[in-house]
C-alpha positions in Angstrom: -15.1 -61.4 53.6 -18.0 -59.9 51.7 -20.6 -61.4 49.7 -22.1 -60.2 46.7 -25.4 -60.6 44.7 -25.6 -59.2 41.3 -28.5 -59.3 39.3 -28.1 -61.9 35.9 -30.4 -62.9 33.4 -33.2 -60.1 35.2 -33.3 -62.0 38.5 -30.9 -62.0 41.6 -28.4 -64.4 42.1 -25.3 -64.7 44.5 -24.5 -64.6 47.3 -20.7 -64.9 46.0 -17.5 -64.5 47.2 -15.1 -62.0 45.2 -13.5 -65.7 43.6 -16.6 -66.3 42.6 -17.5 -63.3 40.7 -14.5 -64.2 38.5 -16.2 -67.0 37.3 -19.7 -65.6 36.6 -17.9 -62.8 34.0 -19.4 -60.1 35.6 -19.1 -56.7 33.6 -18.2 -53.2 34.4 -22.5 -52.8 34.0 -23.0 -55.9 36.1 -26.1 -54.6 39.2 -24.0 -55.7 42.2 -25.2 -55.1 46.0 -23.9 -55.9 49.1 -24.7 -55.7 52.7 -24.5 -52.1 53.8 -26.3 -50.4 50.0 -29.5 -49.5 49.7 -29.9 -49.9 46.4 -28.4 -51.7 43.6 -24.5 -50.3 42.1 -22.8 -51.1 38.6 -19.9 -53.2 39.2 -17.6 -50.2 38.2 -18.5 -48.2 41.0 -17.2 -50.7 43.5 -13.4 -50.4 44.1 -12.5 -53.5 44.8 -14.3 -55.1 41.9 -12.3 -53.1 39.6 -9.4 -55.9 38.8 -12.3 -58.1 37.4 -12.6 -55.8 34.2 -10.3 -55.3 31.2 -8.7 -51.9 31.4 -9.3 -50.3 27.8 -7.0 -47.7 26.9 -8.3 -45.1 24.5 -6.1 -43.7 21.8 -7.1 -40.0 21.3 -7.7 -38.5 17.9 -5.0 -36.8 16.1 -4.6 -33.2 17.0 -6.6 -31.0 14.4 -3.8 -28.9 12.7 -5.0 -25.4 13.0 -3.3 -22.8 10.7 -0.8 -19.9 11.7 -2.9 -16.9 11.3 0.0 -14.8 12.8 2.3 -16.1 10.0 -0.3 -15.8 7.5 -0.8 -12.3 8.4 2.7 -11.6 8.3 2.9 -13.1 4.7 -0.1 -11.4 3.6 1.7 -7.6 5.0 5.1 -8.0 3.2 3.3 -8.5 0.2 1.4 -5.2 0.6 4.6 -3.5 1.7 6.6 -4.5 -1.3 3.6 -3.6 -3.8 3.5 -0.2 -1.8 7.0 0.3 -2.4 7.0 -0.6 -6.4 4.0 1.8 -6.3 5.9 4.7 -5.0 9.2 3.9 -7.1 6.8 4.4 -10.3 5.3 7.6 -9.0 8.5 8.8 -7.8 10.9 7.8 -10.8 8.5 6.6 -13.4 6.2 9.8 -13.6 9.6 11.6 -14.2 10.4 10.6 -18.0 6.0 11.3 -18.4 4.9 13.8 -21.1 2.5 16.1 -20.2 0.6 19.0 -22.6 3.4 18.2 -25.2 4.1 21.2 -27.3 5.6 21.1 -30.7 8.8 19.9 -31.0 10.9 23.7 -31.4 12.5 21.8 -34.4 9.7 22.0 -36.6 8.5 25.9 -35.1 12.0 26.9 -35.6 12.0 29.6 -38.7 14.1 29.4 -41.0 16.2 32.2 -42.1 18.8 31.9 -44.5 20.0 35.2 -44.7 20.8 35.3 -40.4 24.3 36.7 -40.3 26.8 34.8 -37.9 29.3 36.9 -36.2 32.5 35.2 -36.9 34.1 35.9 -33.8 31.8 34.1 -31.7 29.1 32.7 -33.8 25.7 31.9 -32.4 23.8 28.9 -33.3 20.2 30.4 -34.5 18.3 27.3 -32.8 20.0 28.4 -29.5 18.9 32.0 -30.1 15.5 30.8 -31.1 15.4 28.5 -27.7 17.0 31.7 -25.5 14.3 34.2 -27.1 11.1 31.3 -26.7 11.8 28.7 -23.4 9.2 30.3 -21.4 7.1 28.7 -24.4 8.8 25.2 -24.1 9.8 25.2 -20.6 5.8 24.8 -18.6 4.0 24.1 -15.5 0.7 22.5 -15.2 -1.3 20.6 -12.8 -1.3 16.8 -12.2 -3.1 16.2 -9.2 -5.1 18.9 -6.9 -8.4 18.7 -4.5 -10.4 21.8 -6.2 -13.6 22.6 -3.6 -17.3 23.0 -5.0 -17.5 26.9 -4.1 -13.9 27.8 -4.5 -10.5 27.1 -3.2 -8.3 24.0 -4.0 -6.0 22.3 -1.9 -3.0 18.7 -2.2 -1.9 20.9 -5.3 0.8 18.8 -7.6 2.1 20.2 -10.5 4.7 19.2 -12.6 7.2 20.7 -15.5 7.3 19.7 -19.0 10.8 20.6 -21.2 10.4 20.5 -24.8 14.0 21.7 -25.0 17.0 19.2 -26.0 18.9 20.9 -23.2 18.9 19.9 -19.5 16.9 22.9 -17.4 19.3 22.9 -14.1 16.8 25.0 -12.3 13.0 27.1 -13.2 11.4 29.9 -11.4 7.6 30.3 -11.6 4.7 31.9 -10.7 1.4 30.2 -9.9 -1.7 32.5 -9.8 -4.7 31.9 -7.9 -7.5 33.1 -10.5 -11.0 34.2 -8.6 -14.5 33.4 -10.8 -14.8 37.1 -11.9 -11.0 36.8 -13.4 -9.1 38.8 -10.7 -6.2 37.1 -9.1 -6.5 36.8 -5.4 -2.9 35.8 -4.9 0.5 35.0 -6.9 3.1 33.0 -5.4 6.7 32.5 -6.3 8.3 28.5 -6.6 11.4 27.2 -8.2 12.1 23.7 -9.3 15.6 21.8 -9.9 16.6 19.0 -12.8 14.3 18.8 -15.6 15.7 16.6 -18.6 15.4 17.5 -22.0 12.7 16.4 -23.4 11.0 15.1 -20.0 9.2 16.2 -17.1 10.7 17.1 -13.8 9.8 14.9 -10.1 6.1 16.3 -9.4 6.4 18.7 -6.7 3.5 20.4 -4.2 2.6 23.8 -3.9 0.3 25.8 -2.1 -3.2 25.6 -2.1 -6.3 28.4 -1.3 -9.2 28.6 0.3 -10.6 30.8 -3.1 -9.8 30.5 -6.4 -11.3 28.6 -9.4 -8.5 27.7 -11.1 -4.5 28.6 -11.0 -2.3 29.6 -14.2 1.2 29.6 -14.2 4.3 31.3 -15.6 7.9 30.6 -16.0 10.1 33.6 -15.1 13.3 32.3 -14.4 16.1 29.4 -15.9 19.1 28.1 -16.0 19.6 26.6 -18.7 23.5 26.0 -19.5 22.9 24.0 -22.5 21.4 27.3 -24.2 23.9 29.7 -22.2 21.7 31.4 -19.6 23.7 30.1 -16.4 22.3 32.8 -13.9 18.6 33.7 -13.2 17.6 36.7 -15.5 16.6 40.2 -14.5 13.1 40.8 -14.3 
């Protein structure tokens, strides 16, 4: 059986049996040697000693909760998405009813002729004559959005029609001239444009841009408007 000396109160004492150590309340820190070490051990080193101490069991700390930065994320990008999408409903939709370079209302340019003669067979209404002799006045293009370049040439061109009629324009055809610094047009292009509501401005719509030009100017050509009886595109 192997004796033991620990040392207690700074000094050695022992030699005791394993029994013995029991008694003397040795700790896990307790300086033990025994035949065989060359130097002195804590008592917790020794294997066999190790039913002499009380077993602590450690309760570990809770588990720090750590946020969901994938969730979060997630949250954070359907937000942006719907915003994106109530942005592009409004420019889409809500620019459409927009007024733009209003004109006067043809109600209050209308002249007024008392002594216009009606043919009684099939009368015209003089407002509708007026509005079939004028639209190209009340029915106009201008720009909303373009990328015009320091030394000429303009480019992401968005223009957009204004009817000052009280008639629905079912379709427009016009012009957009590319106008140089001296005044010369360096090119003319044709575009045509579908459902503009009275008294509104149509969906804007994108033309073409140029690499010269200071400035564009445009020109309705062609309508149809049915609501003031031209239902075909005119003769130019």
């Amino acid at each position: 059986m192997r004796n033991y000396y620990i040392i207690k109160d700074g000094a050695s004492a022992g030699p005791y049996t394993l029994e013995q150590l029991k008694s003397n309340g040795i700790d896990s820190d307790t300086q033990i040697w025994y035949e065989g070490l060359t130097d002195w051990i804590p008592a917790k080193n020794e294997l066999e000693l190790m039913p002499l101490f009380e077993v602590k069991v450690f309760t570990p700390p809770p588990i720090p909760h750590k946020p969901d930065w994938g969730y979060q994320v997630l949250k954070v990008l359907a937000a942006l998405t719907f915003l994106a999408m109530i942005g592009v409903a409004y420019w889409k939709f809500g620019m459409k009813h927009q007024i733009i370079n209003p004109k006067p209302d043809p109600k209050e340019i209308l002249p007024k002729n008392d002594s216009i003669v009606i043919d009684s067979v099939d009368p015209i209404d003089p407002r509708t004559e007026y509005l079939r002799a004028h639209w190209p006045e009340l029915v106009t293009v201008s720009v909303i959005d373009a990328d015009w370049k320091t030394f000429g040439g303009v480019s992401d061109v968005y223009v957009m029609v204004k009817n000052s009629m009280e008639f629905d324009v079912e379709r427009l055809m016009f012009e957009a001239s590319y106008i140089l610094e001296n005044g010369e047009i360096w090119k003319t292009r044709e575009y045509f444009i579908q459902n503009i509501p009275a008294n509104g401005s149509s969906v804007p719509l994108q033309i073409e841009g140029s690499h010269r030009g200071k400035k564009i100017v445009f020109k309705s050509i062609n309508i149809i408007c049915k609501g003031i009886g031209i239902e075909q595109e005119l003769l130019r």
